[in-house]
N, C-alpha and C positions, 0 to 999 in steps of 0.2 A: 686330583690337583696336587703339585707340588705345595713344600710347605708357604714359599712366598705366596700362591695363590690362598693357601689358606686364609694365611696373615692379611693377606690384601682383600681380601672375603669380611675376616672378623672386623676390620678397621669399617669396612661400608656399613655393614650392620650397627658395630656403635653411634655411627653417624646418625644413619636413618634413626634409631633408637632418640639417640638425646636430642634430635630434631622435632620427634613427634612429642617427647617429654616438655621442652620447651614452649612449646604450641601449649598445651594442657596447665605447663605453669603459668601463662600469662593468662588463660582463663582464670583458673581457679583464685589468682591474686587480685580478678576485677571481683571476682565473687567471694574473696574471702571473708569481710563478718558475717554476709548469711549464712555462709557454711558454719565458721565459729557459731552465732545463734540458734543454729539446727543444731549442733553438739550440745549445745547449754539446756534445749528444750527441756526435757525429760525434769531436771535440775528446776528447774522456772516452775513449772507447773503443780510438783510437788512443795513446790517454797508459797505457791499460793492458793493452792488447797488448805496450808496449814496457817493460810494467816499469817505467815510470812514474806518482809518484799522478795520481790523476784528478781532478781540481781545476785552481781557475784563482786569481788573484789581485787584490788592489783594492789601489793604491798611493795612490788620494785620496780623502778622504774626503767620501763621499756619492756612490763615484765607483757602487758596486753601486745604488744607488738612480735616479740617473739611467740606468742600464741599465735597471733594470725600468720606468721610465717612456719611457722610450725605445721597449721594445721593446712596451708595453703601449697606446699612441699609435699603431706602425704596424700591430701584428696587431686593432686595430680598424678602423682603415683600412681596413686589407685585406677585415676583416669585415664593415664596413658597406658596402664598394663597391659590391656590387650595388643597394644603394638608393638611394645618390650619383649611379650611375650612370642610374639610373629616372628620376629626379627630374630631370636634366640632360638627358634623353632627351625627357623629356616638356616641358620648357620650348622646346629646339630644336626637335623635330619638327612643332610650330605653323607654323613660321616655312621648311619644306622642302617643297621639290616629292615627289609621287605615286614618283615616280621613283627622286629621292633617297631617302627614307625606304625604300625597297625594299632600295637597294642598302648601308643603313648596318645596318639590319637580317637580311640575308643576311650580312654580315662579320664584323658584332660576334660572335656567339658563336663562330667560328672565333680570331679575337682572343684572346679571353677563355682559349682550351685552347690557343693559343699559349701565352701567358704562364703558367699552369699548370702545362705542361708545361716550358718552361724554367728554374722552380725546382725543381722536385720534381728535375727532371737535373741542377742543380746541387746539390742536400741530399742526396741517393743515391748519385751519381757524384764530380762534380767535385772538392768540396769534401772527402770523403774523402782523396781522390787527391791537392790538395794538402798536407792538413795530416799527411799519412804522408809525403811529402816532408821537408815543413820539418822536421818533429819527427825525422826519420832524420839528415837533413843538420846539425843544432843536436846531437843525442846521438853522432854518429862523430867532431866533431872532436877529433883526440888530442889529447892532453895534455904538453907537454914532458918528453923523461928527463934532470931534475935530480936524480934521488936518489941516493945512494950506495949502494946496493943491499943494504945489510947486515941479516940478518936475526937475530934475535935472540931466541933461544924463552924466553917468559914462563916466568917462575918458578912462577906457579900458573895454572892454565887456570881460565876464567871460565865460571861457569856457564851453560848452555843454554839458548838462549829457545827458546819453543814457535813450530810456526809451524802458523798456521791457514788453511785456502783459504774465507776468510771473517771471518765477526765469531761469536765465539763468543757461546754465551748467556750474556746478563747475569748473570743470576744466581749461575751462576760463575767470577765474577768479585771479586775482592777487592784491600783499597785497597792500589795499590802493586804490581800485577799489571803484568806486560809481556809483549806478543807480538806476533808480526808476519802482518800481514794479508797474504798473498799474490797474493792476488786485487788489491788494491788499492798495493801498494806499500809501503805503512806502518807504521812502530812503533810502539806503541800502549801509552802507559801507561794506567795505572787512579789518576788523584789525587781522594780525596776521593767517590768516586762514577762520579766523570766521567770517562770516555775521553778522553784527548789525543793527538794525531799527531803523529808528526815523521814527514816525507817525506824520501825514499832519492833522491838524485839521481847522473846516472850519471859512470861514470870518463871522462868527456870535459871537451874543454878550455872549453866555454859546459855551462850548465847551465839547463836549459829552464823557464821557469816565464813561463805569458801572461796579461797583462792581458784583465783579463774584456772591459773596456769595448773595447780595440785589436780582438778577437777579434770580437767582435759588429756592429763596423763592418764590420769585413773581410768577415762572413758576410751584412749587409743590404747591403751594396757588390756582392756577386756574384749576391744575388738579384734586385737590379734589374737590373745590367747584361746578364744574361742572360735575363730576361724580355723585355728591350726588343730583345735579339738575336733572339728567336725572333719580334717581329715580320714578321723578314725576308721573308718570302712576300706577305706584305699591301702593304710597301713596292713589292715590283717588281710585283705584280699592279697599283697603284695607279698606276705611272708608265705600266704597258703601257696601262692603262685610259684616261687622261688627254693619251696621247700624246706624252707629251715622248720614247718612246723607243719601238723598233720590237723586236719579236720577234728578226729575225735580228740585229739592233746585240747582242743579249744574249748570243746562242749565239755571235758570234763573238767577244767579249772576254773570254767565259768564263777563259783563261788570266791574262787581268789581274784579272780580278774574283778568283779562286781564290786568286791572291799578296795581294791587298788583306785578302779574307778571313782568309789564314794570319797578317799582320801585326796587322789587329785581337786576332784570339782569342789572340796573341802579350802585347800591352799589358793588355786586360780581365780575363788569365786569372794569377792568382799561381802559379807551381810552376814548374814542370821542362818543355822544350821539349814534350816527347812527352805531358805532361797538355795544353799550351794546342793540340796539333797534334791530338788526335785527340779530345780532351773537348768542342775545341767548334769547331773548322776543319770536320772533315768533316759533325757537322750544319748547321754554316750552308750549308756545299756543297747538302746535302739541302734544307734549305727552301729556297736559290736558284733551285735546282730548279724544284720545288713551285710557287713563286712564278710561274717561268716559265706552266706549265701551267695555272695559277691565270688567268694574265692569258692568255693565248689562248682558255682557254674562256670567261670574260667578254666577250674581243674577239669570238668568234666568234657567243655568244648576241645580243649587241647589233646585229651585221649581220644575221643573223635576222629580229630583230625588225625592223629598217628595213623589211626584204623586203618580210615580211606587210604592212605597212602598207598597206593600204587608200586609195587617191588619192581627195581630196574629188570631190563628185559636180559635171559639169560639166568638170573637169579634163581635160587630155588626156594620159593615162600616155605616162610616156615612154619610148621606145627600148630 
């Protein structure tokens, strides 16, 4: 194709692209607090394991709304990629050898269940593991003993709240009612109709309460970074492939490669040594691995191939 045809090529593809993006955004924006809610999970469940409410906070205003459009932008993204990705596939592979197109399409969907696989290990595993850290480490710090310690028994005892492992039925409920939700951490009056909370926070010296919007970075911060970690296999397969680098060069620096590895999943990973060492050190170990063997059988299929090769007719095969 001439270059106009090209140009007149890449403009259809952007079309079709941000056509099918568009589709995907106007999902994802009917669907966005449960998506936001599914982010928060991990977060919630560890806030009420500890006897903590389960909730999160907005300190600016419009600051919840740019979260949901935030997160309503990338899980279309995310949605529409497989056609982003088509669209781009089909503009390139015009313009690629027999060969290449072989070997982009034999990797991409190993790709694809890399990076899959590296969120879903981080939304399941990791991201647990840290936010049961921080939230242990923020509720144990004590408290100074400034008191005087004198106790002093009230004159009349107060009467007893109820306490429910749940939300009682509405119904009976009447104005001016108060109880404590168990389950959730909360006191709970009845003004006017409506349920209000106040949240119990614990006898330590910080008292834990996370911004929604700090929390949601944190959590799109570690699904990329560890999607792009589980690259890993694809990278060293691609340098064995390419040659800048030799199979034994691999096995033998294994021990600097292994301390590189532990220093990275050290920086990328938030918590406590023993989440960044064994959450995501020993898998990168694992696909370095992989990697390895990834690129020898590539290397070896492509000598193969040479082998077979067939010498033009007339030629004199050589030696």
């Amino acid at each position: 194709m001439s270059i106009g045809e090209h140009l007149e090529e890449l403009r259809r593809r952007i079309i079709l692209g941000l056509l099918g993006f568009v589709v995907a955004l106007a999902v994802c924006l009917f669907y966005g607090n449960t998506v936001v809610a599914f982010f928060c999970r991990p977060l919630l469940l560890t806030l009420k394991s500890r006897g903590l409410p389960p909730w999160t906070v907005d300190r600016a205003l419009g600051g919840s709304f740019m979260v949901y459009m935030q997160i309503s932008l990338i899980s279309a993204a995310a949605l529409a990629s497989p056609w982003l990705v088509y669209n781009i596939w089909m503009f390139i592979a015009a313009g690629l050898y027999s060969h290449e197109r072989k070997w982009v399409t034999k990797y991409a969907p190993l790709s694809i269940t890399l990076l899959v696989s590296g969120m879903l290990f981080v939304y399941f595993l990791v991201l647990p593991w840290t936010i049961q850290f921080f939230v242990d480490w923020t509720s144990n710090m004590p408290i100074p003993d400034y008191s005087s310690k004198v106790f002093v028994e009230p004159a009349t005892r107060p009467a007893s709240i109820p306490i429910y492992a749940g939300e009682p039925p509405v119904k009976t409920l009447k104005n001016g009612d108060m109880y404590y939700n168990s389950l959730e951490g909360k006191l709970n009056f009845v003004v006017n109709g409506v349920v209000k909370s106040i949240p119990f926070a614990p006898m330590s010296l910080v008292v834990p309460q996370y911004e929604l919007r700090d929390y949601i970075d944190l959590v799109v911060m570690m699904l990329i970074m560890f999607g792009l970690a589980f690259q890993l296999p694809l990278v060293v397969a691609a340098l064995l492939k390419i040659g800048i680098v030799e199979v034994e060069m691999l096995k033998r620096g294994r021990r600097y490669v292994y301390f590189s590895l532990l220093m990275i999943a050290a920086v990328i990973t938030p918590g406590d040594v023993i989440t960044a060492t064994i959450a995501l050190m020993f898998p990168l170990i694992g696909l370095y691995e992989f990697g390895i063997i990834l690129g020898q059988m590539g290397t070896k299929k492509d000598d193969e191939d040479k082998t077979d090769e067939t010498p033009p007719s007339g030629a004199t095969p050589k030696p």
